[in-house]
C-alpha positions as MATLAB code, in Angstrom:
seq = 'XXXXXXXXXXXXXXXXXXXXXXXXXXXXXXXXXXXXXXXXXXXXXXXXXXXXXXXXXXXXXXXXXXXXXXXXXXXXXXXXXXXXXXXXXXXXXXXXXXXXXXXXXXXXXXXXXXXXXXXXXXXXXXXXXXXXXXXXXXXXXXXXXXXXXXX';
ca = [
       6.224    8.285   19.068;
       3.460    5.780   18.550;
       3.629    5.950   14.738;
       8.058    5.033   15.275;
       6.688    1.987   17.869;
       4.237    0.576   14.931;
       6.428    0.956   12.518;
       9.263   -0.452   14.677;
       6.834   -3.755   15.693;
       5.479   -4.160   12.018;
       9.808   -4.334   11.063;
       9.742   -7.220   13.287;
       6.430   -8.809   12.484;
       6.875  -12.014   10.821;
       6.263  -11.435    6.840;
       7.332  -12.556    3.854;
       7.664  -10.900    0.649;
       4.161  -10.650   -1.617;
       4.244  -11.469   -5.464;
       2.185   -8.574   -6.909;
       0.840   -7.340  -10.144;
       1.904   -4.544  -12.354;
      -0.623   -1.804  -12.679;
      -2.579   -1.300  -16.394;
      -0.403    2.183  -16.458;
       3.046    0.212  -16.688;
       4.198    2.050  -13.493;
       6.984    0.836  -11.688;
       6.472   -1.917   -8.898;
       8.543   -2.046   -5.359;
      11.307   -4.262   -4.592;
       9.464   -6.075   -1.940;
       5.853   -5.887   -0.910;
       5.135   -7.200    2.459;
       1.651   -8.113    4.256;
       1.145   -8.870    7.741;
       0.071  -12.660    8.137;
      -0.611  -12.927    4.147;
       2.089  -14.759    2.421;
       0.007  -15.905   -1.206;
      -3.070  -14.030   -3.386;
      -5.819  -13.497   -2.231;
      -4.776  -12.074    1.136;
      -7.547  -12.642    3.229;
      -8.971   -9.411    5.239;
     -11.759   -9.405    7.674;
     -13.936   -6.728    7.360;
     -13.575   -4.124    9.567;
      -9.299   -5.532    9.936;
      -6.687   -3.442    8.772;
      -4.663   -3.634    5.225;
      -1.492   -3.960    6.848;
       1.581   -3.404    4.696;
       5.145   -2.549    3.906;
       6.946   -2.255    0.974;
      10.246   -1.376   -0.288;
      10.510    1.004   -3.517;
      13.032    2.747   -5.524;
      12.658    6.486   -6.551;
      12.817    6.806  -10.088;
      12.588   11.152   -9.981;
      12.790   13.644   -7.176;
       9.521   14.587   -5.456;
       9.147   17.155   -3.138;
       5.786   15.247   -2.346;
       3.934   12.053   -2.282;
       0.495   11.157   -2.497;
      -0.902    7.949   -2.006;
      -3.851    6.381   -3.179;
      -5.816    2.957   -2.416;
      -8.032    1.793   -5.148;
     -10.053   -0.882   -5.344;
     -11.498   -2.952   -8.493;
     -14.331   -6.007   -8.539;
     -13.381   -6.780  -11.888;
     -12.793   -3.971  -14.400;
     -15.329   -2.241  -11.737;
     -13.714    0.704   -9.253;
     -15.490    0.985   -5.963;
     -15.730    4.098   -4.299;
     -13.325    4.117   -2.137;
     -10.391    7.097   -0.299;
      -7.658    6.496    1.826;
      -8.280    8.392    4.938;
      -6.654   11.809    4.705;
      -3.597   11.950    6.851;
      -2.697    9.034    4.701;
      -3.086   10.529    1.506;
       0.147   12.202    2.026;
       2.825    9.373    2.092;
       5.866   11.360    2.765;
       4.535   11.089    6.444;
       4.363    7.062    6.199;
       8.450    6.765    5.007;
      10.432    4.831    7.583;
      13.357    6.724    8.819;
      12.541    9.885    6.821;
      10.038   12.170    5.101;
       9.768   14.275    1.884;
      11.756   15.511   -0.184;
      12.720   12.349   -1.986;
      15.517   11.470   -4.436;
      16.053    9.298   -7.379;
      17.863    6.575   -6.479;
      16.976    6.518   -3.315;
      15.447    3.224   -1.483;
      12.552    4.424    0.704;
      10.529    2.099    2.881;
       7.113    3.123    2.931;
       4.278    1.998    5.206;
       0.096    1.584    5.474;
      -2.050    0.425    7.674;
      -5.674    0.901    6.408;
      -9.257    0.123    8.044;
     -10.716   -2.033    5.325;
     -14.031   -1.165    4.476;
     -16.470   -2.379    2.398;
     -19.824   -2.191    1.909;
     -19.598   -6.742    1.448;
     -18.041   -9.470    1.983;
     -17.077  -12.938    0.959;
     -15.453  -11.216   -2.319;
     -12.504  -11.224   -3.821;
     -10.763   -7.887   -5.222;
      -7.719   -6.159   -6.159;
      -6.291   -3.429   -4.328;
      -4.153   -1.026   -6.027;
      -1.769    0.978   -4.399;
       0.053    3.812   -5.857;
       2.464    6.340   -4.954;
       2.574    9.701   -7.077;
       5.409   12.156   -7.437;
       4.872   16.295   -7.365;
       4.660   15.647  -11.155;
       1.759   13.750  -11.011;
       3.280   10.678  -12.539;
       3.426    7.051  -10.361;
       6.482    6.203   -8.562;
       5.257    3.024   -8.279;
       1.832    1.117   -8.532;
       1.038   -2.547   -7.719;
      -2.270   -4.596   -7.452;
      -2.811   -7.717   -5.225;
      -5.538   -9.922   -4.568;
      -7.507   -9.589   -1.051;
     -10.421  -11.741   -0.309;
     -12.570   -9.675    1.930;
     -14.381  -11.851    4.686;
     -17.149  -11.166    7.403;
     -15.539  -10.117   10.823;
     -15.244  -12.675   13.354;
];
């Protein structure tokens, strides 16, 4: 129930769609890539906020599972860093639905992430990317977030 009342406010938050990045693997991107209160790169998160964010994606294959992951680069550099583990499995974070999934199919997915970090006053890309049972991306997308101390 409160995951459906999140989702339901975040649906009615006021966002705009995101320009984002393909990923170095050439995956797919989503339609529409939405951030609460971030409407231009960097999107800037105080540390400690939350990486709120919901995108619209086409499936390319069925999946009888997702996985997400959250990745996070300072530069060519990867920082440590793993999407809590109730997250990790995305088919629970699909508006409206769960796993299996179908190609063709337009699936709305959602995350809202603690960000942590072990600094501030930085700016990174974030990386998401959804896999399919196969292990090959559905989709994969970086963005720019400029991580700031809390207030």
């Amino acid at each position: 129930m409160y995951k459906l009342f999140l989702v339901a406010a975040f649906l009615f938050a006021d966002v705009l769609g995101l320009p984002v990045r393909p990923c170095p693997n050439n995956a797919p991107v989503p339609v529409e890539v939405r951030v609460v209160d971030c409407y231009e790169e960097p999107c800037v998160i105080p540390l400690g906020g939350m990486v709120d964010m919901d995108l619209d994606f086409i499936v390319a294959r069925d999946s009888a599972t997702v996985s997400a992951a959250l990745n996070i680069f300072l530069g060519d550099f990867r920082v440590p860093y793993e999407l809590p583990a109730d997250q990790q499995n995305a088919c629970n974070f699909f508006y409206g639905r769960s796993c299996p999934i179908q190609q063709g199919e337009k699936i709305n997915y959602h995350l809202s992430t603690p960000a942590t970090a072990p600094f501030a006053n930085v700016t990174v890309d974030l990386e998401l990317q959804l896999t399919g049972d196969d292990g090959e991306p559905l989709f994969c997308f970086r963005s720019s977030a400029r991580i700031v101390p809390a207030e």
